[in-house]
NUNU-131426 format. One record per residue: residue in one letter; z, x, y of N, C-alpha, C in turn. Coordinates in steps of 0.05 Angstrom, whole numbers, plus 5000, padded with zeros to 4 digits. Atoms other than C-alpha are relative to their C-alpha. Layout:
BEGIN
AZXYZXYZXY;...
This chain:
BEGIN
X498650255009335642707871500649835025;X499450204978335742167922501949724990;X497650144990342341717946499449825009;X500850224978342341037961502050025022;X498049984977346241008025501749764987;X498350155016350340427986501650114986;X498549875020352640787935502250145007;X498349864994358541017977502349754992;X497950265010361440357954500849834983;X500250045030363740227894500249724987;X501350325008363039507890497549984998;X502150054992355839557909497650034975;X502849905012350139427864499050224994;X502249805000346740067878501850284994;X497349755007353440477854499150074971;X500750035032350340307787498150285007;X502449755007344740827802501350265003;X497849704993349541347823501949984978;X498849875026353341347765497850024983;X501750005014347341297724498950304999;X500849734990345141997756502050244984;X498149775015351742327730500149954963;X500250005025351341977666496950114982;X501549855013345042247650498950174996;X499149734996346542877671502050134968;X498349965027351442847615498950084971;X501550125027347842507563497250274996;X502649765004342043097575501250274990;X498449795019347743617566500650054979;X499649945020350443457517497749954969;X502949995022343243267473498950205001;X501149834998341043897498501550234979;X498049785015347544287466499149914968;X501550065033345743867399497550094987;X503449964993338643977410500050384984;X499649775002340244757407501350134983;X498549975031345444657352498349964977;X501350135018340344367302498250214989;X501549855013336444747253496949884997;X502450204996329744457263497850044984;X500950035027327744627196500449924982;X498650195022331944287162500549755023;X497750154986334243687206501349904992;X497050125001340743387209499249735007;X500550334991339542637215502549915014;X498150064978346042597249499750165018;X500249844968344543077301498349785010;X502150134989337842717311501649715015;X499450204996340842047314502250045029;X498349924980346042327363498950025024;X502449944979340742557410499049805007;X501550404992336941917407502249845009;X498450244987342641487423501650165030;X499449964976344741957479498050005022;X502149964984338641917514499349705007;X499550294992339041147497502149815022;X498050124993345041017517500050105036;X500949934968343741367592498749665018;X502150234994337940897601501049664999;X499550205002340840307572502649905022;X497849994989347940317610499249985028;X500250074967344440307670498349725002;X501550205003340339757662502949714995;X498350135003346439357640501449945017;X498049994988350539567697498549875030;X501450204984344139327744501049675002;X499350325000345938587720501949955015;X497250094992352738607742500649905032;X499750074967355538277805501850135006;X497849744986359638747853503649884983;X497450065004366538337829500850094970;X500849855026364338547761499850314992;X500549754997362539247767501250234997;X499149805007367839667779501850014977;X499150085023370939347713498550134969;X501849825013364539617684500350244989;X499149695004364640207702501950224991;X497649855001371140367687499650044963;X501049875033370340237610497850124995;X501849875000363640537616500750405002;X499049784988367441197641501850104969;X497349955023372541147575496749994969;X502149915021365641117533498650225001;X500849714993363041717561500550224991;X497749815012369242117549500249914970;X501049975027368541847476498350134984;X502949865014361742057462500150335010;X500649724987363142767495502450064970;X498449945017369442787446498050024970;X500749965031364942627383497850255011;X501549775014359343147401501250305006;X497249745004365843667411499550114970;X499450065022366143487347497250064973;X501549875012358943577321498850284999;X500849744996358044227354502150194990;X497649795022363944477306501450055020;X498049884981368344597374499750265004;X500549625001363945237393501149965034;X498849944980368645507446498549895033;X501450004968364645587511498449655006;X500650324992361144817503502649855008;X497850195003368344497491500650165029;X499249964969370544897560499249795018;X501850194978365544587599500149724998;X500850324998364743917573503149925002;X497550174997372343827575500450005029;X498950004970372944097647498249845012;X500050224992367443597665501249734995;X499050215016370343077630503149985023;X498449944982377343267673498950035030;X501750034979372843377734499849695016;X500750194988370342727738502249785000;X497050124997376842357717501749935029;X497849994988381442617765497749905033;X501350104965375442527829499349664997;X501050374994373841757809503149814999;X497150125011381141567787502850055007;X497149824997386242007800501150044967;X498249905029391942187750499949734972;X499950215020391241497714498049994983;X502949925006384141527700499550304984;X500149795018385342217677501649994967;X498550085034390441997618498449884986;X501150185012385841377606497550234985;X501949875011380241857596499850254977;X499249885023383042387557500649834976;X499150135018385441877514497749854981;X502550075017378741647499498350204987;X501749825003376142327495501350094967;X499749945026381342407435499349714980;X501750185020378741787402497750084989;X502749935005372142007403500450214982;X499149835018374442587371500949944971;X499350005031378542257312498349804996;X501450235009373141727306497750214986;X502849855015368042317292499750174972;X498849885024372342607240498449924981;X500650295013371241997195496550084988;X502349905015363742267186499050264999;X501549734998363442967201502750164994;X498249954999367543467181499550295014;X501749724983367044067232500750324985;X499749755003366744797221500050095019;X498049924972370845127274498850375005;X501249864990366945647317500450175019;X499249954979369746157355498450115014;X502349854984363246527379498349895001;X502050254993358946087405497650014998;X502949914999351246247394499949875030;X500949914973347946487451499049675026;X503150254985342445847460501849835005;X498550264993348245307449501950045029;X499049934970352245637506498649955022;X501949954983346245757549498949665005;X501250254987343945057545503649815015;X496450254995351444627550501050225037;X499749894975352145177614498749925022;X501249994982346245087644500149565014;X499550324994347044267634503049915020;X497450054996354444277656500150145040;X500349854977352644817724498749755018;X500550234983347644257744500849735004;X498350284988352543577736501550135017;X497749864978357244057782498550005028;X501449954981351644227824499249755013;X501350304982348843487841502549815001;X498650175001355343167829501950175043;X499549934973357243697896499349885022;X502150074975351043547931500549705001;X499250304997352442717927502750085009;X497050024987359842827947499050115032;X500849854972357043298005497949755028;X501050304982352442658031501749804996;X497450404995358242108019501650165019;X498250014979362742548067498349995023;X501650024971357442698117499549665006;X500350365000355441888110503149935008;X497450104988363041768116500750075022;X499149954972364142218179498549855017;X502050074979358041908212501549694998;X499450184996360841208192503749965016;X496950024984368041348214499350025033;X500949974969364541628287499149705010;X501250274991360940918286502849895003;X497450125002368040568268502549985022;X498649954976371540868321498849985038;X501650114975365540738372501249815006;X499550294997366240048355503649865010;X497350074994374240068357499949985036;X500549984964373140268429498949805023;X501150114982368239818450501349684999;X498950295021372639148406502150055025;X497949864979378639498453499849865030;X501050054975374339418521499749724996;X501650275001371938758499502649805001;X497250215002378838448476501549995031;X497750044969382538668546497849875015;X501450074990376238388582500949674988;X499650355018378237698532502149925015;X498050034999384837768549501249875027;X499650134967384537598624499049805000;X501250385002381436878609502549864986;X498450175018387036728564502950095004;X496449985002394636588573501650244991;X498749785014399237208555500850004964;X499350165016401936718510498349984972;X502550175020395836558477499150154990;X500649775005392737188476501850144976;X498949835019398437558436500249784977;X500550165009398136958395498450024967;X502650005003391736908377499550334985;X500149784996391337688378500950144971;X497949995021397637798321498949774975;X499850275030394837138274501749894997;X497150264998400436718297498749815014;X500350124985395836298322500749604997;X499250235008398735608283502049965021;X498050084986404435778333499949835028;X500850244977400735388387500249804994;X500850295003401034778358501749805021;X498650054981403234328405502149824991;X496450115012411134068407500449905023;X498350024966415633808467502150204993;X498449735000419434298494501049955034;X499349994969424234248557499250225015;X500849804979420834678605499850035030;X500249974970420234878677496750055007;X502750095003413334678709499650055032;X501049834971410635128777497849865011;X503249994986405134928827499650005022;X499549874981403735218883496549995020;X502349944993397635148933499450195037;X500349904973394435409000499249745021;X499050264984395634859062497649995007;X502150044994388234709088498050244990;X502249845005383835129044497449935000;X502450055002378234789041498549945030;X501249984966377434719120499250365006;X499349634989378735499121498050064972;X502149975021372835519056498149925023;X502550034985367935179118500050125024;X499449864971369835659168499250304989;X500349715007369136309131497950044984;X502249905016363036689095501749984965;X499950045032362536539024502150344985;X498549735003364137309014502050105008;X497049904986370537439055500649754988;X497250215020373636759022499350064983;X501049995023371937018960501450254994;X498249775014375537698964502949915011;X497750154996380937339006501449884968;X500250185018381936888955501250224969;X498549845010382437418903502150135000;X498849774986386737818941503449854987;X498450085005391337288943501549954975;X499250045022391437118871501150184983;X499949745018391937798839502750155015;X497249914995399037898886500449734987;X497750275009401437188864500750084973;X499450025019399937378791500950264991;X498349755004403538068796502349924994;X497350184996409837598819500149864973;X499750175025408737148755500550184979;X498849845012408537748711502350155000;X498249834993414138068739502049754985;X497650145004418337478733500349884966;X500650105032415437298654498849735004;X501050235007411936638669497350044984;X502150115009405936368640498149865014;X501450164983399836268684498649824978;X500050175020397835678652496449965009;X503549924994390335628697500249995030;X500849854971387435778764498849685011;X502550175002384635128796499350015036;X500450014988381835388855501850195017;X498949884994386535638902503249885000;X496349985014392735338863499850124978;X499149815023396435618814502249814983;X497350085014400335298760500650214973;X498149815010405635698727501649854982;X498650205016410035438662501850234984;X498249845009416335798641501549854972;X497850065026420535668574497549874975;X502050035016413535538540498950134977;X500949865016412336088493503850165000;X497749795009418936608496502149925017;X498250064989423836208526503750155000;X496549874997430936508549502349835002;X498750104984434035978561499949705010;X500250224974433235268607500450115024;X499049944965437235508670498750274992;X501349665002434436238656497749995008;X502150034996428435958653499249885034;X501250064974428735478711501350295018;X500249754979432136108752497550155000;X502649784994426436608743497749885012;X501050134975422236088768500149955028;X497849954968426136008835499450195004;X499649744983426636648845497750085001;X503749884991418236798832500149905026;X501050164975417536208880501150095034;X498549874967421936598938498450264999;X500849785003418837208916496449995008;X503250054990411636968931500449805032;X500150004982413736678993500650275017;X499549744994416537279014497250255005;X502949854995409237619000498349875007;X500450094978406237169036500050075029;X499949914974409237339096498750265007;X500649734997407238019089495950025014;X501950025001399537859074499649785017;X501050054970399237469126499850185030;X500949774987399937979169498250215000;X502549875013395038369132497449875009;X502050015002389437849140499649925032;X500150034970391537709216497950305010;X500949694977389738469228496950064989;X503250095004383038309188498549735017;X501750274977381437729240499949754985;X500050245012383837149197502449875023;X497650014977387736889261502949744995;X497950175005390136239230502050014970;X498249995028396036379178499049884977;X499050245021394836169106503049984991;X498450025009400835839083499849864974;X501250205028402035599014502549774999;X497250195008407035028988499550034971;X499650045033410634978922501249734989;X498550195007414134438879500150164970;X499249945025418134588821501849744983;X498350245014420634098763500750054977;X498649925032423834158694500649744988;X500050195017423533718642498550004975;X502250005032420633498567497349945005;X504249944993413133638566499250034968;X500850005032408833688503497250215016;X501749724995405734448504498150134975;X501049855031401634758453495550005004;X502550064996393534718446498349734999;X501450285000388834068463497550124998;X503249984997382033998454498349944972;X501350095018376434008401500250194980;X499749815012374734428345499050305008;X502249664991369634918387500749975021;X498749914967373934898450503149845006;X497350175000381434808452501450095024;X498549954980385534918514503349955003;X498050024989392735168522501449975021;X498950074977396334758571502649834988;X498750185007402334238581499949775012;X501350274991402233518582502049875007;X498050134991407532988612500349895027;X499050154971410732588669500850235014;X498649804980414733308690497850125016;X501849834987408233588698498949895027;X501150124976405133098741502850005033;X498250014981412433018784499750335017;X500949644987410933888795498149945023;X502550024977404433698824501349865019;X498850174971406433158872502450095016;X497449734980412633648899498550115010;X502049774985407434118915498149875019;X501450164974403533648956501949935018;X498050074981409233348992501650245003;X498749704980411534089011499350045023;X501349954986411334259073498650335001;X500549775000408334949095501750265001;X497549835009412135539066502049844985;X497050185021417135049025498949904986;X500150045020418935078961501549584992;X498550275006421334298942499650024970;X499349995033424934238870500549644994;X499350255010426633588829503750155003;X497149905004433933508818500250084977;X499149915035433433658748500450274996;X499749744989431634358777502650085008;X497849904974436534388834502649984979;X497550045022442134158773500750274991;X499549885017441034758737499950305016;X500049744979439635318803502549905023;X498250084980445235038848502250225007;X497549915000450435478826498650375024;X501449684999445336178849498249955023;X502950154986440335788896501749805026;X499350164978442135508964497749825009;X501550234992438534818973500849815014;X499350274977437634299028499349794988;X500350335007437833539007498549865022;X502350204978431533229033499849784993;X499350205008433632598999497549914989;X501950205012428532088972497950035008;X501450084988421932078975498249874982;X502850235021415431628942497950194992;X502249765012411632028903498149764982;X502950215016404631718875500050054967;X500550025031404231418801503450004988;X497650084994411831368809501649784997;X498550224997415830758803502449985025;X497850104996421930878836500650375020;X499749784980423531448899500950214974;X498449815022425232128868501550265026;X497849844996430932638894498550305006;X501749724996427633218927502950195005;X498049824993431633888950497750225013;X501049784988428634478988501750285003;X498949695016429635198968501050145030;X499449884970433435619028500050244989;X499949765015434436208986501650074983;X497549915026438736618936502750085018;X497250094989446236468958500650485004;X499849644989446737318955500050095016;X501549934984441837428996501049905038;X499150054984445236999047502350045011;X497149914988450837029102500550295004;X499449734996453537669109499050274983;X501849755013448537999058498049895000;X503250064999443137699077497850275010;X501849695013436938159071497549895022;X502450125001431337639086500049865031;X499850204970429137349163498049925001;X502650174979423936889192500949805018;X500250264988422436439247497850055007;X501550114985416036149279501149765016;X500350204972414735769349497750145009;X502749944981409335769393500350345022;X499749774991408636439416501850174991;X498849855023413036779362500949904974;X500049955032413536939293501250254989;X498349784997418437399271499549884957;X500350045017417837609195502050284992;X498349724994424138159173500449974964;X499050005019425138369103501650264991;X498149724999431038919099499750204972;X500249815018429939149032497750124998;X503649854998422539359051499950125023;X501349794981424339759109501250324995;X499449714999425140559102501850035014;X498749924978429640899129499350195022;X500849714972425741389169497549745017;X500950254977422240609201502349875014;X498750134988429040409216500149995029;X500050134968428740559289498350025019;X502050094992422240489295500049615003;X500050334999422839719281502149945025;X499550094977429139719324499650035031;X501249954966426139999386497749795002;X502150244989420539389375502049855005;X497750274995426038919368501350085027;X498849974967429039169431497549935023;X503449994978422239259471499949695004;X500650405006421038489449501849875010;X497850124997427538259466500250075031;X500849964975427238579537498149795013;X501750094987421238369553499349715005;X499950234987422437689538502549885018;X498049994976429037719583499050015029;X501649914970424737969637497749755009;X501250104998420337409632499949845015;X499050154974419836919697499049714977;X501650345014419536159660498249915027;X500750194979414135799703500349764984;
């Protein structure tokens, strides 16, 4: 008996042939039990006719159930299943209820119920199986059999052994077919897995879980007071015609993949990469806040100067002799955030005058300095120690705008200060106390002494 590989699905067209297999498994049983009941010297014209229409009705029921469209089908089948259990009830009924048939054909009848349906399907079907029953009354009136002749047993057994037997063997190929398809399923989960976190690094955090969850209407774009980052490297593109394509290229990485540790750490939103800036946009998706917001900003932007200093040191001792430094500008204000673009390529960014005022801070920074708007400095003043660099002309502008420059977190300073630098020509001193061990502490101060000597000892010419 051959399986369509379909037929594991009970919408499917080709489910029709697979029930067709058990139904005429049936329909052969029980014409066979009649068949063996019948005196075939006299015939019974209702046996006959019984036989004939179960042999019809096989044939025909499948042919019917061919037509149907999958949305159709299992609607089919289901009353198809309650006619079954009817016609098994009436030839209960013509075989006088000889013991050993009525076993069998009820426990398939229960069999197949409870594996296509469950418990509901089993009431529904009993319930048709006693219809069939009092519908058969009505023309037959049975004579009740408790010893079953041999032949009627022998056939309703041997019919009933083999619906058990092929109805096994098809269950036995739908689980093997199901394990093999679950092994595929879970391939695929794996490789959908690899593929999505591979997605996921092109696209905003924001956007991503978004997108990701089916919240993705929540992009639509709104204004939204936000805080607006951007941050670049001071002559990169002189220091791009000086170096091999391949060392600025892991440089370059190097740099970006600490900046955007700092951005995650702090909760921003890298918003895109253009080159070797970075813009960053806080209170855009899971906002805490305004000042919450503009703080964690601040404090990234000290927190990536701060690593900076470090990796510069790092690429000094790789033979990059001239420092990169970066500059920042930070601004806060109403922006309009959400997705732009077409229908086959939309891009989450934000739009506005704050944004553009970000950028032009960040150009008019100098090297290593952060420069804020005041709208910023308004809302970090109280946590944030800033210098008033007063007015300056920023392009596309009308009218000077109110700079400030970041000194650090008021904590951190004075008598708990943590954090040191200076540069001059012939030193560069870079100290950060909460990054030194204690089993380097007097290792560093015996340099600091050595250094401090030696330039004591020094003759000025």
């Amino acid at each position: 008996m051959t399986m369509s590989k379909t037929a594991d699905q009970p919408n499917s067209p080709d489910s029709a042939l697979q029930q067709y297999y058990f139904r005429a498994l049936m329909c052969f049983a029980t014409g066979g039990t009649l068949a063996a009941m019948m005196n075939w010297s006299d015939i019974n014209v209702t046996y006959l006719v019984a036989i004939v229409f179960m042999l019809l009705y096989a044939s025909g029921t499948y042919a019917y159930t061919r037509r149907q469209n999958s949305e159709e089908l299992p609607k089919v089948n289901r009353y198809l299943s309650y006619a079954d259990a009817a016609l098994v009830g009436v030839v209960l009924n013509l075989i006088n209820f000889s013991l050993l048939p009525c076993i069998l054909f009820l426990a398939m009848i229960q069999f197949n119920a409870l594996l296509n349906g469950g418990l509901r399907r089993w009431l529904e079907d009993n319930t048709a199986l006693a219809c069939g029953v009092g519908a058969s009354l009505l023309i037959h009136k049975p004579q009740l059999i408790f010893n079953s002749n041999f032949e009627i047993s022998a056939v309703s057994l041997i019919g009933i052994i083999t619906y058990f037997l092929a109805y096994a063997l098809y269950m036995h190929q739908r689980f093997h077919r199901l394990k093999l398809s679950n092994e595929k399923l879970l391939n695929e989960q794996k490789w959908h897995k690899i593929r999505a976190y591979k997605l996921s690094r092109y696209l905003a955090p924001a956007v991503w879980q978004a997108v990701n969850q089916g919240r993705d209407e929540t992009l639509q774009a709104e204004r939204k007071k936000i805080t607006v980052f951007f941050s670049d490297i001071k002559d990169f593109s002189q220091l791009s015609e000086e170096m091999e394509a391949e060392a600025l290229t892991e440089l370059l990485n190097q740099y970006l993949t600490e900046m955007t540790k700092i951005v995650a750490h702090f909760g921003g939103t890298i918003d895109k990469f253009m080159g070797d800036a970075v813009m960053v946009l806080f209170g855009d998706s899971s906002s805490k806040g305004v000042k919450e917001d503009c703080l964690r900003c601040v404090h990234m932007a000290i927190a990536m100067k701060k690593r900076m200093k470090s990796l510069q040191q790092e690429w000094w001792n790789q033979g990059i002799k001239k420092p990169l430094q970066i500059r920042m500008g930070i601004n806060t204000g109403y922006c309009t955030v959400g997705t732009f673009g077409t229908s086959s390529h939309l891009d989450y960014t934000v739009l506005g005058t704050h944004v553009n005022l970000a950028s032009r801070l960040e150009s008019a920074a100098d090297p290593d300095e952060i420069l804020i708007s005041h709208e910023t400095w308004s809302l970090v003043k109280d946590s944030v120690l800033c210098r008033d660099k007063g007015d300056i002309t920023v392009k596309g502008f009308s009218a000077p705008v109110k700079v400030y420059q970041v000194a650090g977190l008021r904590k951190d300073l004075g008598r708990n200060q943590t954090y040191f630098e200076d540069r001059t020509e012939g030193f560069s001193m870079y100290l950060d106390l909460e990054k030194v061990r204690n089993y380097d502490k007097e290792h560093v101060l015996a340099a600091l002494k050595k250094a401090a000597e030696k330039l004591s000892d020094k003759i000025i010419v």
